[in-house]
N, C-alpha and C positions, 0 to 999 in steps of 0.2 A: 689244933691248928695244923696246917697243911700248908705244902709249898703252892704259893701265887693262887689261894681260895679263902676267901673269907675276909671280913673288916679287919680282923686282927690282925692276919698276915699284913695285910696292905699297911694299917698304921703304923707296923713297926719298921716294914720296909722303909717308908717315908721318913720314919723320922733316925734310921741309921743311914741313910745315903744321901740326908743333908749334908753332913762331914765329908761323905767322898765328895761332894760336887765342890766343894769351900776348895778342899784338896788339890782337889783339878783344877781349877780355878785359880790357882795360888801357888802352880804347876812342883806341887809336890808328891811324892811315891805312894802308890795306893798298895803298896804289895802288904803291909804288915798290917793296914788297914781292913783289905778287902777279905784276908784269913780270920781276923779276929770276928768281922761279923757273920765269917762263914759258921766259927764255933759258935757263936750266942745263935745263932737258926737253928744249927744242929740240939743244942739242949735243947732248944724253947722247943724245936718239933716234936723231938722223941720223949719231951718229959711226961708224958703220959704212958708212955712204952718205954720200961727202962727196958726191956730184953730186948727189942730192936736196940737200941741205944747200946749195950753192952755188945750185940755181935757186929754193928758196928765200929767199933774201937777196936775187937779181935779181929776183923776183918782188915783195917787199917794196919797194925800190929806182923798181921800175917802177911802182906801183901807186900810189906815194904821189906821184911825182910828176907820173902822170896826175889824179890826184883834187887838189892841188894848181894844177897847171895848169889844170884846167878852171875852178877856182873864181876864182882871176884873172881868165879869159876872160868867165866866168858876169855874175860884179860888172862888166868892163867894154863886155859887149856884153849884154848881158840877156837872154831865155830864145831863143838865136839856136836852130832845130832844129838844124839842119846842125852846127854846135858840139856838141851835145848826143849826136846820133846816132856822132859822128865819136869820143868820147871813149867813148863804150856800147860802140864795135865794140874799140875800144884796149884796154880795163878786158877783153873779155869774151876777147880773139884769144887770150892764153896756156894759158886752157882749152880753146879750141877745137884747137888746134896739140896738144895735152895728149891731149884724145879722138880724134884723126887717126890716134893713134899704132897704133892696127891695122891702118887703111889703108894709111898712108905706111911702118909701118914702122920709122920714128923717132921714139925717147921724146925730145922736148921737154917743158919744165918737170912731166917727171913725179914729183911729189914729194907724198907724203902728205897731204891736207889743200886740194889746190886747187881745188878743186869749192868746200867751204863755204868758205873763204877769196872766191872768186869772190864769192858770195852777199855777202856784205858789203862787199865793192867796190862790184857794184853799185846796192848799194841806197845808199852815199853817193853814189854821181855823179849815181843818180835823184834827191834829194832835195836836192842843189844844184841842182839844172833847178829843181828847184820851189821856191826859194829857200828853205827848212827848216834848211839848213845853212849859215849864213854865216861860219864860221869852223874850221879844221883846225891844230889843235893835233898837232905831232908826237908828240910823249910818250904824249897820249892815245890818236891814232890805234895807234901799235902796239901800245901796249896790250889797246887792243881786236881786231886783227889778230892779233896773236899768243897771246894769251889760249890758257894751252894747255888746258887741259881741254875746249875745242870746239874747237882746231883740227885734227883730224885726222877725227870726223867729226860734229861738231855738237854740240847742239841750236843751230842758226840763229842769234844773238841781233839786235837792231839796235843801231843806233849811238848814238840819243838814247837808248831804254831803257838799253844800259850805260852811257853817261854820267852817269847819275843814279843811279845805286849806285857807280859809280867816285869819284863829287867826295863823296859820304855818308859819313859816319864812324859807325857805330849808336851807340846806345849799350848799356852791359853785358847788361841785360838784353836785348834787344833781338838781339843780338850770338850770345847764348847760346843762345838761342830757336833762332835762325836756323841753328848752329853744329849743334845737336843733332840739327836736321833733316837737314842736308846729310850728317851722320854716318851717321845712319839711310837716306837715299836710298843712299847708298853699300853699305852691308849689302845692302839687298835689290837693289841690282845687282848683288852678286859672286852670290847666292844664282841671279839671273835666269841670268848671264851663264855661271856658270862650273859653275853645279850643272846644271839645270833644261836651257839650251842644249845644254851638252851630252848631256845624253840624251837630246833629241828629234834632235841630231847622228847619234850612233848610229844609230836605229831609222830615222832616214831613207836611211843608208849600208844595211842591213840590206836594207830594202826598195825599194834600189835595183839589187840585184844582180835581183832576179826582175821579167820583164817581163811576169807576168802583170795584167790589168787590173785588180783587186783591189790588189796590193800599189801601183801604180800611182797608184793615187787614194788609197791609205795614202800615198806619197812624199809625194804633193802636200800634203794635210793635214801631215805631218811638219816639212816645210819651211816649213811658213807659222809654224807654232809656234817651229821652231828660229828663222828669221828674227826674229821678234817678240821671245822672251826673249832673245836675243844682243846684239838691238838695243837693246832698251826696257833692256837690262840696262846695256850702256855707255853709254845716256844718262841713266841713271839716276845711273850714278858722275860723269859728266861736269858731271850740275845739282850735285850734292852737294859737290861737290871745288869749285865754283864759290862754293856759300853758305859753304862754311870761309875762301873768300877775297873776302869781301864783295860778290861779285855774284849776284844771284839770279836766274839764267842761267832761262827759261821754261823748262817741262815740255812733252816729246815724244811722250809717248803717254797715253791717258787712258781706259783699257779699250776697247779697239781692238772687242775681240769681242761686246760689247754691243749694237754698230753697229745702227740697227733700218732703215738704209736705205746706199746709196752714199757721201751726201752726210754722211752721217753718222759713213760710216768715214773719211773724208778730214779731217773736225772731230778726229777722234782718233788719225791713225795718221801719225806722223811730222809734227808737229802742226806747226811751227815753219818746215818746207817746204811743207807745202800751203797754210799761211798765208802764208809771203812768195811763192808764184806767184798764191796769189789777191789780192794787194797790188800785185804789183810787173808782172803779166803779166796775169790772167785781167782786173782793173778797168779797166786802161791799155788793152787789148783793146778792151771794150766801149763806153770814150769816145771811141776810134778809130772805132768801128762807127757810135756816134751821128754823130758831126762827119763823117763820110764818109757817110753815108744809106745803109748796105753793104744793109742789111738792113731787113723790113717792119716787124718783130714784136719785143718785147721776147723773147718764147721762140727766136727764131728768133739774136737775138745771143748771147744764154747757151747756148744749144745748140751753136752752131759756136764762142762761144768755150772750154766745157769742152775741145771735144775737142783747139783749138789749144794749150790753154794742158798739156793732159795730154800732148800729142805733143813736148812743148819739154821736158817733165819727164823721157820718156823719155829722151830725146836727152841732157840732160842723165846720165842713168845711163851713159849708152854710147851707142852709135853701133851695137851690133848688129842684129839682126833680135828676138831677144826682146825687149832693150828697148823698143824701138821700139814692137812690137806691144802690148805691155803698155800702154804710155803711151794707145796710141791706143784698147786695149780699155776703159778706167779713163774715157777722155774718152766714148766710145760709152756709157757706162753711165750716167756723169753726167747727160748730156743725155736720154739717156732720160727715166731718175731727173724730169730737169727737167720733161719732158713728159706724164711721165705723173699725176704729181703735180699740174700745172697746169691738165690737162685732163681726169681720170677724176673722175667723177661718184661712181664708186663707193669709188675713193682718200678723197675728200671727206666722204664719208657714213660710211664702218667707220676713218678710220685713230686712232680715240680708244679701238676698240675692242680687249680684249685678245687676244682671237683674231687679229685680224688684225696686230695688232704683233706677234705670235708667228710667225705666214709670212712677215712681211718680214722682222723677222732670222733665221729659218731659210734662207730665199733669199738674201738677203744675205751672210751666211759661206759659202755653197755661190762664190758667186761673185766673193769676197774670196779662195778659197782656189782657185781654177781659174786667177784673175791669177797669186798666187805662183806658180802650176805653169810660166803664160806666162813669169815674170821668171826664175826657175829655170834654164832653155833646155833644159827636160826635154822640154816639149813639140813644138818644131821639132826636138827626136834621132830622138823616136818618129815623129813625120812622116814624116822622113825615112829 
């Protein structure tokens, strides 16, 4: 069984979030509720994989009492870098040991979910540096940790945003609203994920037997579609499954393909990640750059910081050569994007016009859908 795949998944979900909906309904606390069916996921998933299953628990174990221990340190030595830096690389080492695993060869803490899990680590230990967080409550932390409906692959949440729908009780109305919705994101995830996916599945398998150039750039379009409905489908179940149990987990995709520029596919396209590296990586970046004098020009720091902060996203995917290359094609385009928009006269003059918003997002999908071909590793085959 696998998170939001298969009849099983679905009938068990169905029949644990009867009781949250009675609950809500009946405008009672879904906090002790919504943990306990996060653990009965967690066995039911990994009970076929106890060794996931066990570095998961070590990973839980470890992380609480790195973020734990820093806060101590934090309140008794105050914002020390070296303290800060030293708990960043601790919080971040089990993913990185995680992604080695092609190089080295051995799977350490390989276990579904440690990437976005990661994500939320480090965004409390950043925000105890910055004093934001002066208190870690265990119950809540796993709560939110474990939270299954994003823990295997997102939408991102943070820590003070679930806090505040975790301590919230709604009320009925209020509850029901919410309920309905989350019911209905869930419908048109299966419709994304399990109809729609897989037929762009197909025709991309189809079109991958023939290496003529035509079917070729068919793949690449194929895939960028399949990718999107697969994805935007399970995080669609994943918000939905989240507002049946009183948190209203943010939204991950928001018409991707509308995009009328780079920067604008990034505002919509796994929305929840591009926003915590533009938060936690791309901004942190730039006040480096200032306080350091790296650079002359305000364009000159967003432009190298696009490209650093899209090279760490990569990285983050993998550690291969596609990845890689994607991260850094997506940072290359940003910065562009940043330049030329900063500095064309002509950008300035037509971009209100509808002509010309109609070439940037024709241009813009051409080069949204040549990345996917990049993340794919369609491209370095035929290379090669």
């Amino acid at each position: 069984m696998n998170f939001f795949e298969g009849y099983a998944f679905f009938l068990v979900l169905i029949v644990l979030l009867i009781p949250a909906i009675i609950m809500g309904y009946f405008e009672k606390s879904l906090k002790l509720y919504s943990f306990g069916i996060s653990i009965v996921f967690v066995i039911i998933i990994f009970s076929k994989n106890w060794i996931q299953l066990l570095y998961l628990i070590l990973y839980f174990i470890l992380q609480l009492s790195i973020a734990a221990g820093y806060l101590y340190l934090r309140k008794k030595y105050g914002r020390n870098q070296k303290l800060y830096h030293i708990f960043l690389i601790l919080t971040i080492l089990p993913l990185v040991l995680c992604k080695l695993e092609t190089l080295i060869h051995i799977n350490i803490f390989g276990f579904v979910g440690i990437s976005y899990l990661t994500f939320k680590n480090v965004q409390i230990i950043i925000e105890i540096y910055d004093g934001v967080i002066k208190e870690l409550a265990v119950f809540e932390y796993a709560s939110f940790i474990l939270f299954f409906p994003t823990l295997s692959s997102g939408p991102i949440d943070r820590s003070r945003r679930f806090h505040d729908d975790w301590v919230r009780v709604c009320k009925r109305e209020e509850y029901l609203k919410q309920c309905a919705d989350g019911i209905q994101k869930i419908l048109v995830g299966i419709i994304y994920k399990v109809i729609l996916a897989a037929c762009f599945f197909r025709l991309m398998e189809f079109l991958m037997a023939d290496k003529s150039w035509y079917c070729i750039i068919g793949y690449a379009y194929m895939y960028g579609f399949y990718l999107f409905f697969d994805f935007a489908g399970y995080s669609l179940m994943a918000v939905g499954t989240s507002y049946i149990l009183g948190i209203r987990t943010p939204d991950n995709f928001k018409f991707p393909f509308i995009s009328k520029d780079i920067t604008d596919f990034w505002n919509r396209w796994h929305i929840s990640l591009s926003h915590w590296f533009r938060d936690f990586v791309f901004s942190r970046f730039i006040m480096t750059c200032m306080k350091k004098k790296w650079f002359n020009t305000r364009l000159q720091k967003a432009s190298f910081g696009f490209i650093v902060n899209m090279f760490i996203m990569g990285m983050w995917h993998g550690l291969t050569p596609s990845y890689l290359l994607y991260g850094i094609y997506h940072g290359v385009l940003l910065a562009l994007t940043e330049i030329y928009q900063k500095k064309s006269k002509f950008h300035m003059k037509y971009k209100n016009s509808k002509g010309y918003k109609f070439v940037s997002w024709f241009i813009t999908i051409q080069l949204v859908m040549f990345g996917f071909f990049i993340f794919s590793g369609r491209l370095l085959e035929i290379i090669k």
